[in-house]
Backbone as CSV, one residue per row, in Angstrom:
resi,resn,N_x,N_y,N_z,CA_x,CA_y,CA_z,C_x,C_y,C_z
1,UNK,130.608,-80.649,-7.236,131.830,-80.410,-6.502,131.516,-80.379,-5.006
2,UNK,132.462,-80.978,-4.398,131.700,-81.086,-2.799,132.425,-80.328,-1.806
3,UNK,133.095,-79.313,-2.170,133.863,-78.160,-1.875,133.427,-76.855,-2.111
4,UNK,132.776,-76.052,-1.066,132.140,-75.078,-2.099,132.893,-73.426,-1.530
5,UNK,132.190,-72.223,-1.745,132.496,-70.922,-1.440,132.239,-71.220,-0.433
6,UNK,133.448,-70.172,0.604,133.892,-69.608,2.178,134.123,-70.758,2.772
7,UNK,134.204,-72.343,2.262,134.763,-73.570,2.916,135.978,-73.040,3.733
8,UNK,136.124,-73.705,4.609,137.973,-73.201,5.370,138.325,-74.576,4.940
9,UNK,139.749,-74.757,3.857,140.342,-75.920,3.605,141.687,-75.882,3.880
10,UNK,142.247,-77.323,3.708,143.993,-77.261,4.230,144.765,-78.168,2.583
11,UNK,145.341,-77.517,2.056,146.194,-77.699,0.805,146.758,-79.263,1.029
12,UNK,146.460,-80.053,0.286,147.408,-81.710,1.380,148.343,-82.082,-0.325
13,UNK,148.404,-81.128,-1.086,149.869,-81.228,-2.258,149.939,-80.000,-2.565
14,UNK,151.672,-80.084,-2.966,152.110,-78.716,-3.652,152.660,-77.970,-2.724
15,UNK,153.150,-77.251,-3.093,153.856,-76.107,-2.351,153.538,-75.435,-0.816
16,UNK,152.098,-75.439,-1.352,151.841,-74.715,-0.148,151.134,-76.055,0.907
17,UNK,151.404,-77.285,0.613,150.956,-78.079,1.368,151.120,-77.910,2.916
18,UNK,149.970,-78.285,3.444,149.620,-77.846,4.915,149.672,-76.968,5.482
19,UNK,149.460,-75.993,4.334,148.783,-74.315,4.704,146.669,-74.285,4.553
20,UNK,146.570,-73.874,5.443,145.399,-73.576,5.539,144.379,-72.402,4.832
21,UNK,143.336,-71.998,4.540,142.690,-70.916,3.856,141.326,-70.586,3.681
22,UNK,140.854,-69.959,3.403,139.161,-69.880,2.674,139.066,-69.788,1.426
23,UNK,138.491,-70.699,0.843,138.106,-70.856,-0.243,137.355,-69.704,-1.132
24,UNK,137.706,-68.902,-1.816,137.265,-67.437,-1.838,136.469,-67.648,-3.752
25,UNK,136.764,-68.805,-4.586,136.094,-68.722,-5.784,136.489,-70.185,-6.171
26,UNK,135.241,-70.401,-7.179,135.254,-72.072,-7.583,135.146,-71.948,-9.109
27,UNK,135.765,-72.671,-9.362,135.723,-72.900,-10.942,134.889,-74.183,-11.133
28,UNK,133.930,-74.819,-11.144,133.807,-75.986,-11.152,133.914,-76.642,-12.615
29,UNK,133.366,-76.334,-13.615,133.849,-76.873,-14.778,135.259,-77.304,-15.092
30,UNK,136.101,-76.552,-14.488,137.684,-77.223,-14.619,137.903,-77.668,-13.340
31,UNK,137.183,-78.066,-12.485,137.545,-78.497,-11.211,138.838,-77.643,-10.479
32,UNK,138.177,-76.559,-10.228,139.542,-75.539,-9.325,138.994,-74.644,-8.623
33,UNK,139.529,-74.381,-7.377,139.684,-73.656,-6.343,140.950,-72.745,-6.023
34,UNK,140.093,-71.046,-5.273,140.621,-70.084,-5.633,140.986,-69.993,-3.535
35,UNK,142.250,-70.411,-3.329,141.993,-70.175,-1.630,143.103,-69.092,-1.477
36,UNK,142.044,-68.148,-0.693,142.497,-66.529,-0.137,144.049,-67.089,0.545
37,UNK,145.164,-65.834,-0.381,146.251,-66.224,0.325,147.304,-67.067,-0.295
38,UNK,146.690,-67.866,-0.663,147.499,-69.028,-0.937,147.749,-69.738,-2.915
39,UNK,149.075,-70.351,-3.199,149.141,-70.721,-4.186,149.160,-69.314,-5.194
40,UNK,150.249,-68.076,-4.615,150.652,-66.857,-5.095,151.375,-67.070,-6.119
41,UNK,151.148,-65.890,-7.242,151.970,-65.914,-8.630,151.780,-64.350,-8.706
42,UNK,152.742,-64.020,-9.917,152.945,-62.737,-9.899,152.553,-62.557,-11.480
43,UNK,152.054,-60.942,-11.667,151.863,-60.817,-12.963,152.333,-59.816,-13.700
44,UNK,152.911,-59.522,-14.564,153.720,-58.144,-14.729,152.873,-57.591,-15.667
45,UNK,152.592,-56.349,-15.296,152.096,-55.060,-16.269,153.033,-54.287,-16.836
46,UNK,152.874,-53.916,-18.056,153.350,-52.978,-18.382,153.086,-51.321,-18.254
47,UNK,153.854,-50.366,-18.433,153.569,-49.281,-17.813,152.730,-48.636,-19.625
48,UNK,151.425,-48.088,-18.720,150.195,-47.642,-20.076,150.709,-46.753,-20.512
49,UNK,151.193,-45.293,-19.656,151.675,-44.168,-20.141,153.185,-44.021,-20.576
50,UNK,153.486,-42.612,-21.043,154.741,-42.823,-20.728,155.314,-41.652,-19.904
51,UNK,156.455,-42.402,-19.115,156.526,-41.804,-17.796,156.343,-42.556,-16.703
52,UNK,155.109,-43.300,-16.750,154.462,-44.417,-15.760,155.537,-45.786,-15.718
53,UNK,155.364,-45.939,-14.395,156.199,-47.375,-13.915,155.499,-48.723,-13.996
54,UNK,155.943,-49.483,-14.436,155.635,-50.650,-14.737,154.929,-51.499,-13.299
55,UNK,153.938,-52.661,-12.882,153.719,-52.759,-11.698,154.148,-54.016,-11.849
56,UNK,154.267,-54.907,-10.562,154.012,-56.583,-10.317,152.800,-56.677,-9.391
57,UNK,151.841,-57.334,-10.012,150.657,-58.142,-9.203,151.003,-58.972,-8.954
58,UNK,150.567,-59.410,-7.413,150.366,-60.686,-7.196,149.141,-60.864,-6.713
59,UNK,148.784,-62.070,-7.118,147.288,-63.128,-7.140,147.269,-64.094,-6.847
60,UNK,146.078,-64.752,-6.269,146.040,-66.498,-5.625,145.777,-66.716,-6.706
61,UNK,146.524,-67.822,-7.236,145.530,-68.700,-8.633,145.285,-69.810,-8.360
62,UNK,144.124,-70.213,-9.011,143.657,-71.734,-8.848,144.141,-72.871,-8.817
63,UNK,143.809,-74.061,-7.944,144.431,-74.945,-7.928,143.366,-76.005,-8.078
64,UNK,144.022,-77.182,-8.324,142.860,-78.481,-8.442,142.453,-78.729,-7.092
65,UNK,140.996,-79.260,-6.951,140.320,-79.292,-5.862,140.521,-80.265,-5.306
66,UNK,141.086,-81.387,-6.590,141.226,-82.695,-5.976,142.993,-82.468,-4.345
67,UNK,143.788,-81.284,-4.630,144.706,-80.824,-4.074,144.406,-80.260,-2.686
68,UNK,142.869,-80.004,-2.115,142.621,-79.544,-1.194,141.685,-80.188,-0.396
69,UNK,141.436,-79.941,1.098,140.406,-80.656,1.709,139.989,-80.584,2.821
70,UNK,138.556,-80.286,3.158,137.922,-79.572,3.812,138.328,-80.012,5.243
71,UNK,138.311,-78.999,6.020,138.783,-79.002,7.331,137.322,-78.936,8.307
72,UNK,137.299,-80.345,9.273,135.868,-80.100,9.653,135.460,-79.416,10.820
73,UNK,134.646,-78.858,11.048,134.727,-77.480,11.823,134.289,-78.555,13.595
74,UNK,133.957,-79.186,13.536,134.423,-80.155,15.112,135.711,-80.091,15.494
75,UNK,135.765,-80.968,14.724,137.337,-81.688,15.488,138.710,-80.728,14.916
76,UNK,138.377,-79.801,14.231,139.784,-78.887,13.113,140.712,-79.898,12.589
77,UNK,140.471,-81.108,12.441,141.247,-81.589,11.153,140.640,-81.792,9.680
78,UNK,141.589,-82.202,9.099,140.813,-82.439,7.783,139.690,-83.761,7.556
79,UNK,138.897,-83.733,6.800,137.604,-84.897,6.500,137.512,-85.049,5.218
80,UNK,137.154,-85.925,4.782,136.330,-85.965,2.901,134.862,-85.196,3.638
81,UNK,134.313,-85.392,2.696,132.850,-84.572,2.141,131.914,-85.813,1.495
82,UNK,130.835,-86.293,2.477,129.895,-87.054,1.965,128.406,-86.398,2.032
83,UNK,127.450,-87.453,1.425,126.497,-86.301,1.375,125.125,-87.365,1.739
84,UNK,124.234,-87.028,3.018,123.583,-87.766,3.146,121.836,-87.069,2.749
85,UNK,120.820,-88.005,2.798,119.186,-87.482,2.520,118.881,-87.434,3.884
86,UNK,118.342,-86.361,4.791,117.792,-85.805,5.499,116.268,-86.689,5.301
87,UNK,115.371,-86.929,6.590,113.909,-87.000,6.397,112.930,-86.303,6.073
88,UNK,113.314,-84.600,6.030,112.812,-83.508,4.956,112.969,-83.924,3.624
89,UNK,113.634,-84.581,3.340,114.113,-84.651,1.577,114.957,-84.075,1.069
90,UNK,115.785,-83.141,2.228,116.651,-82.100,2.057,118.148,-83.091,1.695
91,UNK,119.190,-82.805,0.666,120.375,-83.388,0.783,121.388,-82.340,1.143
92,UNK,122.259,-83.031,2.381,123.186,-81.853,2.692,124.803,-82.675,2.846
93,UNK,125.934,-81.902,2.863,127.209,-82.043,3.040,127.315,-82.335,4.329
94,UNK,128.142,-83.615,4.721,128.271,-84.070,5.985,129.863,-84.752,6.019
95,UNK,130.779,-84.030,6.886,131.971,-84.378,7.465,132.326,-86.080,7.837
96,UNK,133.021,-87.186,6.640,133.123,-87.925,7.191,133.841,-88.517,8.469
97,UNK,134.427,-87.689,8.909,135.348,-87.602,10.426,133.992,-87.386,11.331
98,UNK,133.147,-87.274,11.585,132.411,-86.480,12.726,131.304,-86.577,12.368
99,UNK,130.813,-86.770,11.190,129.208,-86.962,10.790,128.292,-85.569,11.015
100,UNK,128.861,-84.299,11.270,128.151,-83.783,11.389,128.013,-82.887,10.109
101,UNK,126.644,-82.356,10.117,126.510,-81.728,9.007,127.484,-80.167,8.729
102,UNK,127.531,-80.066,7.084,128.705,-79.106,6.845,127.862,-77.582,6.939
């Protein structure tokens, strides 16, 4: 996945399209991303005791990754994510807008 934890990305479908965020958890086996803030749902509890009031949570839930995309920290727009070999042997994430490393 070429999107990873604390990325800052910008939503480019769905609802919250062209809202911005940090990427706060990755699912990668189902290909999904958890961005702080954003793509809110609510969850209803029931009340345990009795007497006790019932609550509503709300939570970011995951969205497909293919739905989001990394914002490159040069220029602050959005980029894909390529990945080049270093002359260490090292492979790293590199901003195709700007070439610089992620």
């Amino acid at each position: 996945m070429k999107i990873k934890k604390n990325d800052t990305v910008q939503i480019i479908a769905g609802k919250d399209k062209g809202k911005k965020g940090k990427v706060v958890q990755i699912f990668a086996k189902h290909n999904k991303v958890v961005v702080e803030g954003l793509n809110l749902r609510h969850k209803h509890l029931r009340p345990k005791k009795q007497g006790e009031k019932g609550q509503r949570i709300e939570y970011s839930a995951p969205l497909d990754a293919s739905n989001v995309m990394l914002i490159d920290s040069k220029t602050g727009k959005v980029s894909r994510v390529g990945f080049k070999d270093l002359a260490s042997g090292e492979k790293v994430r590199i901003s195709k807008k700007s070439g610089e490393v992620i």
